[in-house]
C-alpha positions as CSV (number, residue, x, y, z in Angstrom):
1,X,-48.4,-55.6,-21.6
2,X,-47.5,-59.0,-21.9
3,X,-45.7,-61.9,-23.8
4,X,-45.9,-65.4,-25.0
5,X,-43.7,-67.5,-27.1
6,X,-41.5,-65.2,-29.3
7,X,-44.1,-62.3,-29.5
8,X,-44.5,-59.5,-27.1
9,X,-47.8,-57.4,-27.3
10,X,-48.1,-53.8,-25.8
11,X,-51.0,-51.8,-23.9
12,X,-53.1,-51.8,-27.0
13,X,-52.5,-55.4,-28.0
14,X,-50.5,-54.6,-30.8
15,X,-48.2,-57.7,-31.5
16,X,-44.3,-57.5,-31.9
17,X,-42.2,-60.0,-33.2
18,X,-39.1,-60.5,-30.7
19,X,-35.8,-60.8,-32.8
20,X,-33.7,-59.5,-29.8
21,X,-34.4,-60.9,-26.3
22,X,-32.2,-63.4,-25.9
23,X,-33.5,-63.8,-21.7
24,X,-36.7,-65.6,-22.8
25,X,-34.6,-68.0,-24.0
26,X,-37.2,-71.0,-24.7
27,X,-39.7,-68.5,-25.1
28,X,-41.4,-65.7,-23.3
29,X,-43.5,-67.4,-20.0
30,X,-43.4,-70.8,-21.7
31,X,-45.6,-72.7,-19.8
32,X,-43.5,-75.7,-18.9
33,X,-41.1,-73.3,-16.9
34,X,-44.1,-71.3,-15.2
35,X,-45.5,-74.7,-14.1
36,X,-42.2,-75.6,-12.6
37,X,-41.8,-72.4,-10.7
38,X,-45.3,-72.0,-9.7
39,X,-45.4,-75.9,-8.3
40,X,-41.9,-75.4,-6.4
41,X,-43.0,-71.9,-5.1
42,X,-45.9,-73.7,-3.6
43,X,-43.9,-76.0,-2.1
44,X,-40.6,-74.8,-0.9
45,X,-38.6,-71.5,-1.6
46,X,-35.6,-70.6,1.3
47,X,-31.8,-69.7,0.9
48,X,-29.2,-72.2,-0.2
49,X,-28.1,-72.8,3.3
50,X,-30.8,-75.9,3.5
51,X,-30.6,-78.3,1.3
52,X,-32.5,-79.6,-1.5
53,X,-32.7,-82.2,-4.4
54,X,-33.5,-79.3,-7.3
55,X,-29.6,-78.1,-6.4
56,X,-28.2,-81.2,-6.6
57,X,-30.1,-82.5,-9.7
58,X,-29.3,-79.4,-11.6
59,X,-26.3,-79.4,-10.8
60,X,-25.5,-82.9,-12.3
61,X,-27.1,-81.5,-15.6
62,X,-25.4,-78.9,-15.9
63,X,-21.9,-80.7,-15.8
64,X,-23.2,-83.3,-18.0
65,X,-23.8,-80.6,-20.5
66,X,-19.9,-79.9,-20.0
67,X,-16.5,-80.9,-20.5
68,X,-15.0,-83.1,-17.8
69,X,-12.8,-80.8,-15.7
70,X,-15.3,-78.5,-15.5
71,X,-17.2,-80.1,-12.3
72,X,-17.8,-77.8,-9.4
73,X,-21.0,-75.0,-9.7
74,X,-21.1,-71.9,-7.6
75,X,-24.9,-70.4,-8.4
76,X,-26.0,-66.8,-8.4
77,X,-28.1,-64.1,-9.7
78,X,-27.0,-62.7,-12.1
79,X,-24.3,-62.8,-15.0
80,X,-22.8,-59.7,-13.4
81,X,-22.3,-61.4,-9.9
82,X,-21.3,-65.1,-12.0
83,X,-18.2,-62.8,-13.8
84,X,-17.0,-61.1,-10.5
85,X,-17.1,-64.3,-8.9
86,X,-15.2,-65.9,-11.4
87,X,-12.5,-63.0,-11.3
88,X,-12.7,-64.0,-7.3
89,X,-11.5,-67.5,-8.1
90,X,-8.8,-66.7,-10.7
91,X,-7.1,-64.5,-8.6
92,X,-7.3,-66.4,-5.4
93,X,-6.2,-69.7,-7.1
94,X,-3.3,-68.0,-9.1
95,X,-2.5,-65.3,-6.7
96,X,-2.0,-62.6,-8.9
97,X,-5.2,-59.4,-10.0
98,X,-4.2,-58.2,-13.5
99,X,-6.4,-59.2,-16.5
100,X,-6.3,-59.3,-19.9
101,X,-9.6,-58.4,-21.7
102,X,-10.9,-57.7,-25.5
103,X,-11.4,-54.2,-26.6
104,X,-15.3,-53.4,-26.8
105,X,-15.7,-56.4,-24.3
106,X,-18.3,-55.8,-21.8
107,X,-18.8,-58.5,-18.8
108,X,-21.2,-56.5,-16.2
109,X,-22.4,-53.8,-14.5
110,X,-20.6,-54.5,-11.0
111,X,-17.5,-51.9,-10.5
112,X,-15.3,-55.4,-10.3
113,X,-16.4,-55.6,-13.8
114,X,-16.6,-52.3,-15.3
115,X,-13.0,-52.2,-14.4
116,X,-12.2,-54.9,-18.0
117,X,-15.4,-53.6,-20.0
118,X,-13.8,-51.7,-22.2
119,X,-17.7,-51.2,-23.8
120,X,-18.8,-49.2,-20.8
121,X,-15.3,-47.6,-19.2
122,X,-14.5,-45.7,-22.2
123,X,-18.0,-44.3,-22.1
124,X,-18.3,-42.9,-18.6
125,X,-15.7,-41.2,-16.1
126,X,-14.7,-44.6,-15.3
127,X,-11.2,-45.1,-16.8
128,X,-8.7,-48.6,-17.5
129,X,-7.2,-49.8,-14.6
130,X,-3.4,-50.2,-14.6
131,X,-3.8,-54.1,-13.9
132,X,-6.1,-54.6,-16.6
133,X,-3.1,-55.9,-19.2
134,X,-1.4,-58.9,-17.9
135,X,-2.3,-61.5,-15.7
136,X,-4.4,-63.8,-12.9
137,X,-7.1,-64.0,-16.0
138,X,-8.2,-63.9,-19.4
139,X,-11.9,-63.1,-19.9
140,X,-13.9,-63.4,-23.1
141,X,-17.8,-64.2,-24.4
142,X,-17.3,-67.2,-26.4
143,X,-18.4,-64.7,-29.4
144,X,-18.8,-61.4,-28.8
145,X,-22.4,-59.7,-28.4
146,X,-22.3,-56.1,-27.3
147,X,-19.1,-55.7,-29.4
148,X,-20.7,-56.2,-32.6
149,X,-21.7,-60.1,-33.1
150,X,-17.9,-61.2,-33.5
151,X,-17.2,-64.6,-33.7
152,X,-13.4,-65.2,-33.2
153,X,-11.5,-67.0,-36.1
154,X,-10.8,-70.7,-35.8
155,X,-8.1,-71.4,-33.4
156,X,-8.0,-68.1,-31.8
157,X,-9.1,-69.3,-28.3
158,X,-7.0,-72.1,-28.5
159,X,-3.9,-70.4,-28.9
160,X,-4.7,-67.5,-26.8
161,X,-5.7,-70.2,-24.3
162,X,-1.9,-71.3,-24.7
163,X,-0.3,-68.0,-23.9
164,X,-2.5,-67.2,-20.8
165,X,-1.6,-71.0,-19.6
166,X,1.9,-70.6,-20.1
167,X,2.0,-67.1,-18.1
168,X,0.2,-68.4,-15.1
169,X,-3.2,-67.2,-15.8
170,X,-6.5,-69.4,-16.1
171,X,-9.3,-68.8,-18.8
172,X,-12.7,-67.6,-18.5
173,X,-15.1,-68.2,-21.0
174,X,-18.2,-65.6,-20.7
175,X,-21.2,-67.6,-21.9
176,X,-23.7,-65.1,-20.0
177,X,-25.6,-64.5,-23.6
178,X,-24.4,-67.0,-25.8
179,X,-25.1,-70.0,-24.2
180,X,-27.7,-73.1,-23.9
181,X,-27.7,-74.3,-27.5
182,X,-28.4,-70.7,-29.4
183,X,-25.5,-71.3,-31.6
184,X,-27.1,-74.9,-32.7
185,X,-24.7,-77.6,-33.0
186,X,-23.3,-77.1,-29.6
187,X,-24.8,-76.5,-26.1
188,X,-22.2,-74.4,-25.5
189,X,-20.5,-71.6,-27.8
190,X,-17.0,-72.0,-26.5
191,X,-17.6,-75.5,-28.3
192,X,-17.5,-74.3,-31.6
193,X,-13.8,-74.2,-31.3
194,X,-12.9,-77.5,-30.6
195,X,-12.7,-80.2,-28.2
196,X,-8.8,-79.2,-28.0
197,X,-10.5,-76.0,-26.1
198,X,-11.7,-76.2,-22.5
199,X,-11.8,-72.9,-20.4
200,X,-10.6,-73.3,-16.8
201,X,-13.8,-71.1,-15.6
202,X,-17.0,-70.6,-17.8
203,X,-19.9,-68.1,-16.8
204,X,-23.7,-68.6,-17.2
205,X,-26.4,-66.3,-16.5
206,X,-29.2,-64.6,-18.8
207,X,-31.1,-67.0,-20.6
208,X,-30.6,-70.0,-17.7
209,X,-33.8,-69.0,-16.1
210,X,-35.5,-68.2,-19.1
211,X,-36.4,-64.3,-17.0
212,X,-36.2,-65.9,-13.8
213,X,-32.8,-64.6,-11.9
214,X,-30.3,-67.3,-12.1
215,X,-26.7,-67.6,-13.0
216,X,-23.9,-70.0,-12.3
217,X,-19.9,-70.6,-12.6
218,X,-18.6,-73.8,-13.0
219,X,-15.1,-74.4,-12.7
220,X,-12.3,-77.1,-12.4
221,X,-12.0,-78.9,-8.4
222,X,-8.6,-77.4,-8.4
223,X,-9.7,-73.9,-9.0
224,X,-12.4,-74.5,-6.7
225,X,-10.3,-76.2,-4.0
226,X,-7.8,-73.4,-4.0
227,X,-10.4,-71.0,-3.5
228,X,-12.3,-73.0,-0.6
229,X,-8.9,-73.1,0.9
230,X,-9.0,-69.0,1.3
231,X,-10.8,-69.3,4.9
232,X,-13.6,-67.2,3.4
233,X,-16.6,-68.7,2.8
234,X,-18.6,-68.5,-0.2
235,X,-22.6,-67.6,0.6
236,X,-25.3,-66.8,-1.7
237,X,-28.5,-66.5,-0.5
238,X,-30.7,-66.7,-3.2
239,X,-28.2,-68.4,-5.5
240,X,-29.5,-72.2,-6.4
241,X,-33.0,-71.5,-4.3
242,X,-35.6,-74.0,-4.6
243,X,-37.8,-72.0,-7.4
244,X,-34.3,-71.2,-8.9
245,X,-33.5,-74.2,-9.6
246,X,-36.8,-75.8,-10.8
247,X,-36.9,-73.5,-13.1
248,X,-33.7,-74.1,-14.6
249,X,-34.4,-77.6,-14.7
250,X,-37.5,-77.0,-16.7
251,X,-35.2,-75.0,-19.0
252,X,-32.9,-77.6,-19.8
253,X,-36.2,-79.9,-20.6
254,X,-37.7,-77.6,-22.9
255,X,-34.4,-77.0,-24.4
256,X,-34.3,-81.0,-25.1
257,X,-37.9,-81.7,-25.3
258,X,-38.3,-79.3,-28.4
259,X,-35.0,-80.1,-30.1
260,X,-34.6,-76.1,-30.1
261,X,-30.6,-76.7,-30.9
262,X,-32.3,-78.4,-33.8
263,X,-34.3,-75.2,-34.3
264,X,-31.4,-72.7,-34.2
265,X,-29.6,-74.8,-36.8
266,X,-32.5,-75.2,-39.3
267,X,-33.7,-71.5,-38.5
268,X,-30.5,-70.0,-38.0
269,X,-29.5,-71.0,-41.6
270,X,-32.5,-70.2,-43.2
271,X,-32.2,-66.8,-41.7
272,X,-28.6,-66.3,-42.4
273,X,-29.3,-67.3,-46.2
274,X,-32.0,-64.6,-46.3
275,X,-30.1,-61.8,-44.9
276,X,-27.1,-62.5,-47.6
277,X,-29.6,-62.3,-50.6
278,X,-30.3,-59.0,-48.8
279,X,-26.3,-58.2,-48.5
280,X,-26.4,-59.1,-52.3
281,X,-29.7,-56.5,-53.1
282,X,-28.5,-53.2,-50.6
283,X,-25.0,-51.9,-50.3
284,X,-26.1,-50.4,-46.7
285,X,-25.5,-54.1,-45.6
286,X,-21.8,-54.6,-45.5
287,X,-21.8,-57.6,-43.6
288,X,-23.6,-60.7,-42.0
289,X,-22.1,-62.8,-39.3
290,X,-23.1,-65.6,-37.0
291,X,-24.2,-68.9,-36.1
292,X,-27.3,-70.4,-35.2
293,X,-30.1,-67.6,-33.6
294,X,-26.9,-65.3,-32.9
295,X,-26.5,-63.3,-36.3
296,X,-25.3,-59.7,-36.4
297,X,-26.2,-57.1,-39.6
298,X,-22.8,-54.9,-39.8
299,X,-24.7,-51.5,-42.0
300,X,-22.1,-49.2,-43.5
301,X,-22.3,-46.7,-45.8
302,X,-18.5,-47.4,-47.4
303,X,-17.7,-50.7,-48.4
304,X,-13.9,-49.9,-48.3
305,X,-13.6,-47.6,-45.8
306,X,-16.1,-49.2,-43.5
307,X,-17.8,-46.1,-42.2
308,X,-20.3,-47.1,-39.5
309,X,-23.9,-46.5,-40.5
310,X,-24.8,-45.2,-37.2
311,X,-28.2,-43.4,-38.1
312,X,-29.1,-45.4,-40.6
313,X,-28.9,-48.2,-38.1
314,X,-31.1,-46.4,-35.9
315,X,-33.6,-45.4,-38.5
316,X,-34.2,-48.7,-39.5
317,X,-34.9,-50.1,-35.7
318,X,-37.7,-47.4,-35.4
319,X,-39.0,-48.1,-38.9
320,X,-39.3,-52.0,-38.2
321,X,-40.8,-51.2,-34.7
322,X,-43.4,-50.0,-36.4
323,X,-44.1,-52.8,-38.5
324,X,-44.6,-54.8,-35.4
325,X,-40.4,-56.0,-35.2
326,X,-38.4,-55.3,-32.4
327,X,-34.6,-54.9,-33.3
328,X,-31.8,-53.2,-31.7
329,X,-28.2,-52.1,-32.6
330,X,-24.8,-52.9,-30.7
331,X,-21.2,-52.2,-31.4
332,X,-18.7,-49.6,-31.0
333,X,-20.8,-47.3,-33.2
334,X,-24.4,-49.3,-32.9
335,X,-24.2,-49.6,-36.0
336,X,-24.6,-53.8,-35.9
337,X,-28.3,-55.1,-36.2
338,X,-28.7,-57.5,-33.4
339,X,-30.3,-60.5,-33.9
340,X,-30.9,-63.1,-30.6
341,X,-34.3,-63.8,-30.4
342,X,-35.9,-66.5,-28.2
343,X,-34.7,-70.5,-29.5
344,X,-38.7,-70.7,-30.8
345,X,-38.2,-68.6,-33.8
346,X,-39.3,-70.1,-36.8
347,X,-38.2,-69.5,-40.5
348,X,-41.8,-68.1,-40.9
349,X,-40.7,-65.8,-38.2
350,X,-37.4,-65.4,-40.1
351,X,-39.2,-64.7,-43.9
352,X,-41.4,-61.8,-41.9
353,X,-38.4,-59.9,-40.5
354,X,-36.7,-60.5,-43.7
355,X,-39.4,-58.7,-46.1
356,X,-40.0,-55.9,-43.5
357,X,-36.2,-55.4,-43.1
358,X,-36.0,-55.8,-47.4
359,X,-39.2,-53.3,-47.9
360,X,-37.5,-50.2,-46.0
361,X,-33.9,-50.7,-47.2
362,X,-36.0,-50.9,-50.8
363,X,-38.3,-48.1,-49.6
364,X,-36.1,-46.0,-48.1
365,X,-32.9,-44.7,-50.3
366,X,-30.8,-45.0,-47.1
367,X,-27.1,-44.1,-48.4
368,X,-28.8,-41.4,-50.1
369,X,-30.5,-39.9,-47.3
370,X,-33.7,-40.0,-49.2
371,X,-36.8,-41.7,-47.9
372,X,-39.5,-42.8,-50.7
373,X,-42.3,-44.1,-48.8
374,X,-45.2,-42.4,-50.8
375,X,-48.0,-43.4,-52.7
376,X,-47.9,-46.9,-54.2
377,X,-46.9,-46.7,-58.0
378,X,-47.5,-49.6,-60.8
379,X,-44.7,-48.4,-62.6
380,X,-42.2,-48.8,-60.4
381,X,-38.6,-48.1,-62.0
382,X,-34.7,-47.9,-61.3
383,X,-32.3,-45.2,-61.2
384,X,-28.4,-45.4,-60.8
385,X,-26.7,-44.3,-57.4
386,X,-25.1,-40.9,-58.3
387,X,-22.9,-41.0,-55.3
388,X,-21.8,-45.0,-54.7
389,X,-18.1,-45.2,-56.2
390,X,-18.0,-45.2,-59.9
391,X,-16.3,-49.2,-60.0
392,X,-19.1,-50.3,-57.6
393,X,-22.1,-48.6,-58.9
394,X,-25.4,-50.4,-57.8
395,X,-28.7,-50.3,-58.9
396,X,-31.6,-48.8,-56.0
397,X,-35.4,-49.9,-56.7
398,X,-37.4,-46.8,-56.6
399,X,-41.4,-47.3,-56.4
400,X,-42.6,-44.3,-59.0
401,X,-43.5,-41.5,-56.9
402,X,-44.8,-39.4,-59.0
403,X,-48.2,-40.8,-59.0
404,X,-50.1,-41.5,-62.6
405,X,-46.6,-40.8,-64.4
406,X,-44.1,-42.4,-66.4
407,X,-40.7,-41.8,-65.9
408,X,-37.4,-42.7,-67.9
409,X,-34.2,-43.8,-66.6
410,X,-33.0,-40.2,-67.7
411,X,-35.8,-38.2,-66.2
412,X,-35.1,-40.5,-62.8
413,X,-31.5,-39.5,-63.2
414,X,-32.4,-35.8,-63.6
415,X,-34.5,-35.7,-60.4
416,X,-31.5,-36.9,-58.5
417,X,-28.6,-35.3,-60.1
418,X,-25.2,-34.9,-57.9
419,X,-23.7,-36.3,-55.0
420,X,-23.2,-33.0,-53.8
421,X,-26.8,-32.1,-53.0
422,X,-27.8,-35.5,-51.3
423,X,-27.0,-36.0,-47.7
424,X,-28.0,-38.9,-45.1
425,X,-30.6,-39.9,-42.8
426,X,-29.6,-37.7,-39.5
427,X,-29.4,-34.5,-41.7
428,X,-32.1,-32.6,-43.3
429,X,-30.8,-31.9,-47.1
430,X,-32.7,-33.5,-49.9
431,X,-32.0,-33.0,-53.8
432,X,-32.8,-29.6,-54.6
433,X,-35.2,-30.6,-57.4
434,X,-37.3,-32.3,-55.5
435,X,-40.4,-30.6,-54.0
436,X,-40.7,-31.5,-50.1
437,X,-44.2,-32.0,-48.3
438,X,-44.7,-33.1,-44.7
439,X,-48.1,-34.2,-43.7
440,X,-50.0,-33.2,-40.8
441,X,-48.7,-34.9,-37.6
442,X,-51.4,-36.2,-35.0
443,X,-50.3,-34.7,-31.4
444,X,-49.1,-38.6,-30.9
445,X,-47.2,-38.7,-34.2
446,X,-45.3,-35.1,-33.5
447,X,-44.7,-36.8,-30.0
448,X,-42.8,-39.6,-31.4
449,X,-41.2,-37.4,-34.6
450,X,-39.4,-34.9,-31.5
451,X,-38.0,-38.1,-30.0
452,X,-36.6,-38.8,-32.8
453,X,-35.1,-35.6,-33.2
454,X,-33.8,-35.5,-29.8
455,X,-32.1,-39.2,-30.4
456,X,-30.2,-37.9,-33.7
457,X,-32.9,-39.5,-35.9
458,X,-34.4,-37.6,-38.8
459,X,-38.1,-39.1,-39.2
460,X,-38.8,-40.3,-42.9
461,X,-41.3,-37.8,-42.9
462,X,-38.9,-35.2,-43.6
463,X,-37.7,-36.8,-46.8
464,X,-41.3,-37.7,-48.2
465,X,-41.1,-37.5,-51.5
466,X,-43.6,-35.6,-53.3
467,X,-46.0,-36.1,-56.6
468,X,-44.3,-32.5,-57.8
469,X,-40.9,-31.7,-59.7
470,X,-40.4,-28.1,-59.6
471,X,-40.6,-26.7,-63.1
């Protein structure tokens, strides 16, 4: 397997368009940074304990990219070790452990951190900690990925910023996957809100070395100071290495040298103006959100009520993997498309997701539970949602198929008759009038169809439609 740019190809050299991998962040082994990392490598690679310019000179771009308090970089690994040292130098500097987090907020996989991910303790038998409610810290991605693509409201962060300061506490802002210019306008996300809004701490990790491990917290000299004043030494051993640092240089310069903020502006708006038109054509959608190359597709099947499209979420991930896009969900109920994908993307890359993502919504009757990918019609025609509320009744594009026939409006309406004999993806009812045929699966295609069934997936094989109407 390999990858280049913002495609990934497998064993077979089937091609992939990436929409999610938001590591690769200038693109996947972009050439720049494996020239940087291969020419350090060759020249120096030890721990941190000897110094070297690359430290030093990334460490001046990384501050310039920054607010002015915000001076001092400790470098690591790894987002997870970048948040639990950044909980390190809250609670040092303020004296105090308890934390404040966001519900569905998830900041790492160390235990420090599973302690204030609500995404990943109310999963497991790990449980809230009693100090995880007031105060040495407030901890927050500058928008929120694995809870669902939420970007706070304006002023939020400002005035939450103002209650934390006010009780003692200093701010965090987690910009592990939403940093380096993938929101566009800003290199950083916690940006967006305002000049009146600098965090105290902010946290880097995931796309910084573009796949290479690297990670940093940069923080205020005071913070810093207070913490250096503990008596215990901060080491890293591989944190801010030679090849670490190279390579994050060559980041920043790819970052620059191809105007990719540029890119997730001009992209990120073409994109988000497709994906509303699509809101506007399938009721499954029930919301966009984002900015720049960090958009989230919220898919319910009740516009009121909300409910989570959870399968239907799922179903649509496998279908687009198999027209060579790779999408995933997130969210309390996964039921949010995920869209990250590395800062290359281009609106021709945006217009191919687009279609595929239009032609199975339009292809498959999800809210219905009813998949019509048959035989191509020429007549294709329209029938009206029996079971979408009567003062918000939408239309469903249906290709014919009933091969070689004609069908009225009426005779549509008669094949699918009551909401009461329609159910959704992850079951197996289909409207009694219609006559059900599965193919014959290759031992591959059954392979992949009792995955599917062991994920909670019904395969759109099992609600083919078929050229018959009993009579």
């Amino acid at each position: 397997m390999r990858a280049q740019g913002q495609y990934m190809f497998d064993e077979k050299g089937e091609r992939y368009l990436d929409c999610i991998n938001n590591v690769a962040h200038v693109g996947h082994c972009h050439p720049e940074v494996v020239k940087a990392a291969t020419k350090q490598m060759e020249l120096l690679n030890t721990n941190s304990r000897f110094l070297h310019d690359n430290i030093v000179e990334y460490a001046k771009r990384l501050t310039a990219t920054l607010p002015q308090p915000l001076s001092v970089c400790y470098f690591t690994n790894s987002g997870s070790e970048a948040n639990d040292l950044a909980l390190r130098l809250a609670r040092q500097f303020r004296g105090h452990q308890d934390v404040i987090t966001l519900d569905h907020a998830y900041h790492g996989h160390l235990s420090s951190l599973i302690e204030i991910s609500p995404y990943k303790f109310r999963k497991g038998k790990d449980v809230k900690k009693e100090f995880v409610h007031v105060m040495a810290a407030f901890i927050a991605e500058s928008m929120q990925s694995c809870g669902g693509q939420i970007i706070p409201p304006a002023g939020y962060f400002q005035k939450v910023a103002e209650h934390v300061h006010n009780a003692g506490g200093v701010f965090i802002a987690d910009e592990v996957q939403v940093g380096f210019g993938r929101v566009g306008k800003h290199f950083w996300s916690f940006q967006m809100y305002g000049e009146d809004f600098i965090p105290d701490i902010v946290t880097m990790g995931k796309p910084m070395g573009n796949g290479h491990p690297l990670s940093c917290v940069v923080t205020t000299k005071e913070i810093a100071e207070a913490f250096s004043s503990s008596g215990m030494e901060y080491f890293n051993t591989y944190g801010g290495n030679p090849v670490s640092c190279a390579v994050g240089l060559a980041v920043l310069d790819v970052i620059e040298n191809e105007n990719l903020q540029g890119n997730a502006v001009r992209v990120g708006n073409y994109l988000t103006e497709l994906l509303d038109e699509q809101k506007a054509k399938h009721p499954l959608i029930g919301d966009i959100r984002g900015v720049g190359l960090f958009i989230g597709i919220d898919l319910v099947k009740d516009h009121e009520k909300r409910t989570p499209a959870t399968a239907e979420a799922q179903h649509i991930i496998y279908k687009m993997k198999e027209k060579g896009v790779l999408l995933s969900a997130d969210g309390p109920h996964r039921n949010v498309l995920k869209i990250k994908p590395p800062m290359c993307f281009t609106e021709e890359d945006a217009k191919f997701m687009v279609d595929h993502l239009d032609g199975i919504l339009t292809g498959s009757l999800l809210g219905l539970g009813i998949h019509a990918r048959t035989q191509t019609c020429q007549h294709p025609h329209k029938l009206v949602c029996p079971v979408v509320p009567q003062h918000q009744v939408d239309e469903y594009r249906l290709e014919c198929f009933i091969t070689k026939s004609e069908l009225t409006q009426t005779e549509l309406n008669d094949v699918i008759s009551s909401p009461e004999e329609i159910d959704y993806v992850n079951q197996t009812q289909v409207p009694k009038e219609v006559h059900v045929e599965l193919p014959n699966h290759s031992a591959t295609e059954s392979r992949e169809n009792d995955s599917r069934k062991r994920n909670g997936v019904c395969s759109d094989q099992h609600a083919l439609l078929s050229k018959r109407l009993k009579t």
